[in-house]
C-alpha positions in Angstrom: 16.7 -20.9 7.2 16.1 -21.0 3.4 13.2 -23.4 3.8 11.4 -21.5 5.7 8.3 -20.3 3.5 7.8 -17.1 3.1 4.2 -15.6 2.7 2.7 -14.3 -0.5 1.2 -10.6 -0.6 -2.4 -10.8 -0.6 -3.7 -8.4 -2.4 -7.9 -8.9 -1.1 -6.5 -8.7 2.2 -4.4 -5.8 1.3 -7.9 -4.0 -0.1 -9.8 -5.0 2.7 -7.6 -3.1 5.1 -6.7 0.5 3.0 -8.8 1.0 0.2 -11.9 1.5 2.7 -15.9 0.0 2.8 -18.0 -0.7 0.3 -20.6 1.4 0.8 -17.7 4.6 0.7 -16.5 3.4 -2.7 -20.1 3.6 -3.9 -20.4 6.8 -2.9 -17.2 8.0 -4.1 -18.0 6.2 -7.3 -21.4 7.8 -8.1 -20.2 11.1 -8.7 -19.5 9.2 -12.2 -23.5 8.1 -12.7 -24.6 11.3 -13.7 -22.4 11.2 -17.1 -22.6 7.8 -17.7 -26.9 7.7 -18.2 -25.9 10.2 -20.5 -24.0 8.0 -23.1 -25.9 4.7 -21.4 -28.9 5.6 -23.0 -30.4 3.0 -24.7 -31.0 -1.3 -24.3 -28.4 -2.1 -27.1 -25.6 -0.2 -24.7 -22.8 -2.2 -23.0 -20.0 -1.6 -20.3 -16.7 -3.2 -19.7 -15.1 -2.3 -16.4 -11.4 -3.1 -16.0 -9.9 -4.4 -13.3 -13.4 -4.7 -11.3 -11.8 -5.6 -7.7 -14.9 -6.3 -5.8 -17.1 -5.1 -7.5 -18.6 -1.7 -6.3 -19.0 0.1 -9.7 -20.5 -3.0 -11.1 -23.3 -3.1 -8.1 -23.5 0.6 -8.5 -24.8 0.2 -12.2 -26.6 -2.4 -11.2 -28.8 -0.5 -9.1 -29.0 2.0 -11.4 -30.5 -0.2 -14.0 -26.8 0.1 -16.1 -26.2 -4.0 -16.9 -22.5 -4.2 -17.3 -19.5 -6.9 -16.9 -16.2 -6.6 -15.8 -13.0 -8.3 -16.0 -10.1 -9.2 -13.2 -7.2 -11.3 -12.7 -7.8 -11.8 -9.0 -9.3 -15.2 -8.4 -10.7 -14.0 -4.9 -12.6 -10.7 -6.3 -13.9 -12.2 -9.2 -15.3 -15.8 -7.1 -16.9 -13.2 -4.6 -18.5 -10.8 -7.4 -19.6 -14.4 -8.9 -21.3 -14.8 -5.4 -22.9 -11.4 -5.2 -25.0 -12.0 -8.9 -22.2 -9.7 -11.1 -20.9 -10.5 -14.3 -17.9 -10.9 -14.3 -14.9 -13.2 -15.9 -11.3 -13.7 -14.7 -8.6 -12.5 -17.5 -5.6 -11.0 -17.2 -6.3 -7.3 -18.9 -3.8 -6.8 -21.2 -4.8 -10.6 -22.8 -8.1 -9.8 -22.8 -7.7 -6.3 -24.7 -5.4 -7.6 -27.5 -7.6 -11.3 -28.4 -9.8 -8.7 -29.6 -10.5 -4.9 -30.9 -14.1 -4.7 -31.8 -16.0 -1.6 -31.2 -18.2 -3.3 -28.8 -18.8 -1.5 -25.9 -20.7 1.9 -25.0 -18.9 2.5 -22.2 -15.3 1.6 -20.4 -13.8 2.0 -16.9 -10.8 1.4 -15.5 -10.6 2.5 -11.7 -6.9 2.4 -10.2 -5.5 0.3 -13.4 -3.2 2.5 -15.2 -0.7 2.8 -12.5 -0.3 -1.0 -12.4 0.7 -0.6 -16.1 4.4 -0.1 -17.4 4.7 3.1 -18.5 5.7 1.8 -21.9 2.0 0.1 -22.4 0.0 3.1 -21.2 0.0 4.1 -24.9 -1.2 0.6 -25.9 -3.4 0.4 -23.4 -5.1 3.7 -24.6 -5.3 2.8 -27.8 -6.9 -0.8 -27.1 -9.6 0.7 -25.3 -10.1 2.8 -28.2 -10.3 0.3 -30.7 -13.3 -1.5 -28.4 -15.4 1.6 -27.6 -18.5 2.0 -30.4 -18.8 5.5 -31.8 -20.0 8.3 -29.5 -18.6 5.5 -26.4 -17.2 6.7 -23.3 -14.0 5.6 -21.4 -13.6 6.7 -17.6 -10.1 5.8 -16.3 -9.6 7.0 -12.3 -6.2 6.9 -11.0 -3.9 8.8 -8.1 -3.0 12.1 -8.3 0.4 13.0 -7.8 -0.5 17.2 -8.0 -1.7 16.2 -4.4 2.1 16.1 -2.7 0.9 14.3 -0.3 -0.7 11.3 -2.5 2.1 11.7 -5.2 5.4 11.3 -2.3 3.6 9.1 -0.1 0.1 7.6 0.0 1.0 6.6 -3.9 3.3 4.0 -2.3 1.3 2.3 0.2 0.1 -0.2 -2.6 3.3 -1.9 -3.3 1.7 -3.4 -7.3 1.7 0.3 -7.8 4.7 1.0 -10.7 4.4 5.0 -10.9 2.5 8.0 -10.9 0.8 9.5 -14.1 0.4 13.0 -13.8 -2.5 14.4 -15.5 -1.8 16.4 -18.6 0.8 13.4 -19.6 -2.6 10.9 -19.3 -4.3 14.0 -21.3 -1.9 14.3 -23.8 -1.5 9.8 -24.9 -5.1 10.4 -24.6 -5.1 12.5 -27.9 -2.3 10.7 -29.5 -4.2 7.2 -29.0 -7.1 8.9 -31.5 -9.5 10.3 -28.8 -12.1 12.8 -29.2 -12.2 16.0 -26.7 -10.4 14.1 -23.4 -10.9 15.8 -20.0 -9.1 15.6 -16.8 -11.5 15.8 -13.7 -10.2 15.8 -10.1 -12.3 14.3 -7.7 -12.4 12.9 -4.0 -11.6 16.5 -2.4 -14.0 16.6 0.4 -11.1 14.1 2.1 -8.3 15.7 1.9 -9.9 17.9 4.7 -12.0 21.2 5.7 -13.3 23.7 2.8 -10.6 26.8 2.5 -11.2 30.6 2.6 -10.0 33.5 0.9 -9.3 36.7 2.5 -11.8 39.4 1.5 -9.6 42.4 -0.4 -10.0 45.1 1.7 -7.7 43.4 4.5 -3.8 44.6 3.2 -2.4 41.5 3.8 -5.3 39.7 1.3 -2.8 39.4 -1.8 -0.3 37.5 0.0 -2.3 35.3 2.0 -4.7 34.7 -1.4 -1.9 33.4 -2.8 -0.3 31.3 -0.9 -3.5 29.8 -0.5 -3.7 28.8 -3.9 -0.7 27.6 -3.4 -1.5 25.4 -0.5 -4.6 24.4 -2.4 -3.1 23.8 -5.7 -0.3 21.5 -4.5 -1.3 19.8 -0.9 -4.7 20.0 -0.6 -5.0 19.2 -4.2 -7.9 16.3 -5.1 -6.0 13.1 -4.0 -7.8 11.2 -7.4 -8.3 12.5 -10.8 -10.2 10.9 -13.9 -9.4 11.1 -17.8 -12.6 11.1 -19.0 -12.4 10.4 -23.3 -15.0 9.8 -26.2 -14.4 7.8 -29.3 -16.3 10.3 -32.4 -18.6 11.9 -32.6 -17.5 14.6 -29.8 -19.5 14.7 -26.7 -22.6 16.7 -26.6 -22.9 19.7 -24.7 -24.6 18.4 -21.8 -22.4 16.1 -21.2 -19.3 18.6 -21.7 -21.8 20.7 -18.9 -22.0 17.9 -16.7 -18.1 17.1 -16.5 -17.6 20.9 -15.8 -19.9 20.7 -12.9 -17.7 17.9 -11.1 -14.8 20.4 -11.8 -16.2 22.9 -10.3 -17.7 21.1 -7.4 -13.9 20.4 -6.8 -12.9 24.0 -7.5 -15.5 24.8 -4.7 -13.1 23.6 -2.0 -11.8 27.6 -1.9 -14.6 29.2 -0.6 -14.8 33.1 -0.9 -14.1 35.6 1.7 -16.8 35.6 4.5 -19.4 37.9 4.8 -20.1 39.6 8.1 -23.9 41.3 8.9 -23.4 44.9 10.5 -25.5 42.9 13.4 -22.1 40.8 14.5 -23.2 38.2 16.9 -21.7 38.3 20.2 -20.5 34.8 19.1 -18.7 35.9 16.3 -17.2 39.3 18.5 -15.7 36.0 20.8 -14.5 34.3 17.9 -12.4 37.4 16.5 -11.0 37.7 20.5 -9.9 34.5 20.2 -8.3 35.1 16.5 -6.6 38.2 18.0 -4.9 36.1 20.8 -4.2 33.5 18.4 -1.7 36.4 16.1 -0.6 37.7 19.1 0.8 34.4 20.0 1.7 33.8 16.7 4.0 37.3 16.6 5.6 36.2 19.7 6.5 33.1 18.4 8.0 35.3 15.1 9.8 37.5 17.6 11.4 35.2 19.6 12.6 33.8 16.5 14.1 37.0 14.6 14.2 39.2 18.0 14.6 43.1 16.8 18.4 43.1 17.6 19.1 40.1 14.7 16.7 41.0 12.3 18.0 44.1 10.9 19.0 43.9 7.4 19.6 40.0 6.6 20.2 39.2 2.9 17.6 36.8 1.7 20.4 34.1 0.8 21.2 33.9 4.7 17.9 32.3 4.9 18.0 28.6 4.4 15.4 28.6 1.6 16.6 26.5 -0.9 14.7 23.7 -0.7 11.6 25.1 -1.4 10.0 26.1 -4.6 10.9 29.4 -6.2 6.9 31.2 -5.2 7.1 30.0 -1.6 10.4 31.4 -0.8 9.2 34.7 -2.6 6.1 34.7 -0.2 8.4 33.5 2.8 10.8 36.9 1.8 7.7 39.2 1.4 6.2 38.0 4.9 9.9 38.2 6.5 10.1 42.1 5.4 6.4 42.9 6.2 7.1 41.6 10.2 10.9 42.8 9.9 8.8 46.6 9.1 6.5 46.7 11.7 8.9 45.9 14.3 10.6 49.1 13.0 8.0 51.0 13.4 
């Protein structure tokens, strides 16, 4: 039985199969182009990407006219970025930033690298790619975001190389301590975590309650699944550039959408859609009913409801919504 050989992980199949086409990496990439032809700006200008995998961001500046090389200890990705006309050199990452730490390059990316790092290099890391960026330089490093529950309990672990989740301000904070000037944290990637969300408008009572557990819903699941620290070696940034990063945050922040607007001329369309919402709650208040029927719901302390494992703001919501339907049945 023990001579039996057992496979190795393949990690270019592994990619193949979850991290999703080319041409959507590109994409998801290029909401990065915009800042980096700010600080790109010139022919003496280079770019190190870390960790290239096959290549996307490489071909992406490519096409943009952005000449760049990258680095990756994967024999596979870096024979087939060979093949595709990119520059790019196999080299374990951690070798490669300690042979050497001149300021050489204008910009540095890392996509999906720091997790693969032992928590006790991240600092190191940091610091190497500080040393190597030239003055006013630019370093982009994407990773998961575990604000997203989802991403940070689950999808985090689908890539077994992955050691553990960084959350953001701890990423923000070596950030400064390494010697960098004016880091940001943008989230990005939430168009696929799913549809847009609304508020209620404030004239509808129930608005505060529903507002917030919104953001609450927003905040935590439907968080960005990916967020970028985005750092500068002196001088600081200038202010387009601190204007452009804040537009990619707010494209993000977009994903709440305010509270719809309805013409005094309501379509018959939209008269059927609020039948239909109206069925929809009183479905939903039968369902409540069934479940706290008038005769057991009188006056139940909120410690008889098995609450505890859920964060302190949701059970206060859960309690609030519990008395509102617990005071209409009253009535």
């Amino acid at each position: 039985m023990s001579d039996i050989p057992i496979p190795s992980f393949n990690y270019s199949a592994f990619e193949a199969y979850f991290r999703g086409s080319r041409k959507e990496i590109k994409e998801r990439l290029s909401v990065y182009l915009e800042p980096v032809k700010l600080v790109m700006h010139n022919a003496s200008s280079s770019a190190l990407d870390i960790g290239c995998g096959r290549g996307e961001w490489l071909e992406l500046l490519r096409e943009n006219r952005i000449s760049a090389e990258g680095i990756d200890s994967n024999h596979e990705f870096v024979k087939y970025c060979t093949e595709c006309g990119l520059d790019v050199h196999e080299a374990d990452l951690l070798t490669f930033l300690e042979e050497e730490d001149s300021a050489t390059y204008t910009l540095i990316t890392g996509f999906h690298i720091i997790e693969h790092i032992p928590k006790e290099k991240h600092l190191w890391f940091l610091d190497r790619i500080f040393r190597r960026l030239a003055p006013g330089g630019m370093a982009i490093l994407e990773t998961p975001n575990p604000e997203n529950v989802t991403v940070g309990s689950c999808n985090f672990y689908i890539d077994p190389t992955h050691l553990r989740p960084v959350p953001p301000m701890l990423l923000h904070f070596l950030a400064l301590q390494a010697g960098f000037s004016t880091p940001m944290i943008v989230r990005i990637n939430r168009d696929t975590v799913g549809k847009p969300l609304r508020y209620m408008a404030k004239e509808n009572p129930d608005a505060a309650l529903y507002n917030q557990l919104l953001d609450i819903v927003a905040s935590r699941l439907m968080q960005a699944p990916d967020y970028a620290l985005i750092v500068f070696a002196s001088p600081s940034p200038s202010s387009e550039m601190l204007n452009c990063l804040a537009a990619i945050n707010e494209f993000n922040d977009a994903f709440i959408l305010p509270p719809e607007i309805i013409s005094e001329n309501e379509t018959d369309e939209h008269s059927q859609q609020e039948l239909t919402v109206q069925h929809e709650m009183a479905l939903l208040k039968k369902h409540v009913h069934d479940l706290y029927p008038s005769g057991n719901a009188t006056d139940t302390d909120e410690d008889d409801i098995p609450l505890n494992e859920y964060p302190e703001s949701l059970r206060n919501i859960f309690h609030q919504l519990h008395r509102a339907y617990r005071n209409t049945e009253k009535q």
